[in-house]
C-alpha positions, 0 to 999 in steps of 0.5 A: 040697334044693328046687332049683326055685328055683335052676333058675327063676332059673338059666333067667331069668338064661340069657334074659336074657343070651342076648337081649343076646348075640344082638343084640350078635352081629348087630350085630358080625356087620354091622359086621366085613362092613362093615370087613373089607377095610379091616383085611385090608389092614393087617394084613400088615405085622410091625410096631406096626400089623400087631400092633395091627390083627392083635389088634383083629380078635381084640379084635371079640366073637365068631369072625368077627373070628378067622376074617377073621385065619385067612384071612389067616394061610392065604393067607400075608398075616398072619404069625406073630406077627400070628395070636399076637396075634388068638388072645390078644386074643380071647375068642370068645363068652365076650366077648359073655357077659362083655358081657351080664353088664356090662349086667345089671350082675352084672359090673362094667364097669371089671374088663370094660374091664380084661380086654378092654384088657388082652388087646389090649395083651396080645396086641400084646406077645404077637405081637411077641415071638413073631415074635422068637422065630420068627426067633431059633429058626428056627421053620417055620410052614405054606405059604399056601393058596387061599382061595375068597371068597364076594364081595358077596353077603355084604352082601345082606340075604337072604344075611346074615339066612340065612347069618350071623344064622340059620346062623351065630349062631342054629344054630352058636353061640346055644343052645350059649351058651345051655346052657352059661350055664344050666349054669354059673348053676344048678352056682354056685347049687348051690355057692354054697348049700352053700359059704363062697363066700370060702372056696372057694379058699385060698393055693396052691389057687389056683396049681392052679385057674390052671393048670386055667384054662389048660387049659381054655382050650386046648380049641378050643371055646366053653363050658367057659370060661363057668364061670370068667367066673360064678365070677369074677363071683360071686367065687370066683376072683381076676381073675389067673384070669380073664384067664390063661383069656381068654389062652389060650382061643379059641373056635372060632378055632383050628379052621380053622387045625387044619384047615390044619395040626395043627404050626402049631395045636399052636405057637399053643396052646403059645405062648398056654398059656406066655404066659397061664401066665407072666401069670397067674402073675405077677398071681396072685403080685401078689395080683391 
């Protein structure tokens, strides 16, 4: 088998994604620090707009969004059910991938739009029924602690060009996108010359490939979920599978709060894994 071809093309794909994703994450990166205050301050209310703000900071690509509501979580100013609904709303940078693929055209914008309104609402219902459910069955959740601030100089252009554009998006995140993407379009080339793509998956195969979905995304990590996103955009999964995925999945938003407290780390994690289950589950049995 030549591979040479599939290797340029996997490389010319990854590029060309990579160079959107990482202007799309400068200028969320600028924007959250612009806004933060403002969403910080009506986030910590348990009712519709505690909910709906908590998951429009998960809804914002990338982790800073996620991070702003551990913060808040940490320091005791966002409650359960609101950091439930920023970890289902969120996608981490697999949302900053599904959005360079929709300019490149490879991902049609109206499932993008589909998936990223549906983990919004998602993530509203989501967040009040967990606080339901917490105070129904007494669940404990961690003590707040300090949290250091870093103060204005945050809105410096040095510090935000050194800090954020370079520590952040360019040394953290931009090459592990960017290896995880070439992975992804070189494995599904490789699959996709010597498999019946439609044919992949039959009937209850596909229940087994949602709970591997699910999995998957319990990992605190970006990544391993860019597979689901290329298959799906090469269909070989349906969007049930796609979605449960983006339920469960985070990103690096967990990691500050592992940090906190393993026992509250474990009840998000089950919580979205159960919720993303019963979705995807529901969807899948619809067909969709």
């Amino acid at each position: 088998m030549n591979l040479a071809p599939i290797l340029i093309d996997s490389l010319k794909g990854s590029m060309k994604i990579i160079l959107i994703i990482f202007t799309l994450m400068v200028a969320v990166e600028l924007l959250v620090l612009k806004y933060q205050d403002k969403l910080n301050r009506l986030v910590s209310k348990q009712d519709l707009k505690g909910y709906t703000i908590a998951s429009l900071l998960g809804s914002i690509p990338g982790c800073i969004g996620t991070f702003a509501a551990d913060t808040l979580y940490m320091s005791g100013l966002m409650g359960f059910g609101g950091i439930i609904a920023t970890m289902i709303a969120t996608s981490g940078d697999e949302a900053f991938i599904m959005l360079s693929l929709a300019f490149t055209g490879e991902l049609p914008w109206g499932p993008l739009l589909l998936i990223l309104a549906s983990l919004f609402v998602l993530g509203i219902i989501g967040g009040f029924i967990a606080d339901k459910l917490k105070k129904r069955y007494q669940w404990t959740i961690c003590e707040k602690c300090k949290i250091t601030h870093h103060g204005p100089k945050e809105k410096k252009p040095r510090h935000f060009l050194r800090e954020h554009v370079y520590q952040h998006i360019i040394k953290k995140h931009l090459w592990q996108i960017f290896l995880w993407i070439f992975a992804a379009l070189f494995l599904i080339g490789l699959v996709g010359t010597n498999l019946n793509e439609q044919a992949l998956f039959r009937g209850s195969e596909l229940a087994v490939v949602l709970l591997i979905a699910a999995l998957i995304g319990v990992l605190p990590v970006s990544g391993p979920n860019v597979f689901l996103i290329i298959m799906y955009t090469q269909g070989l999964i349906p969007f049930s599978i796609l979605l449960t995925n983006s339920i469960v999945q985070d990103g690096h938003g967990l990691l500050p709060i592992l940090g906190f407290s393993l026992d509250d780390a474990l009840k998000i994690k089950l919580y979205n894994f159960l919720f993303g289950l019963i979705i995807g589950g529901t969807l899948l049995a619809l067909g969709l």
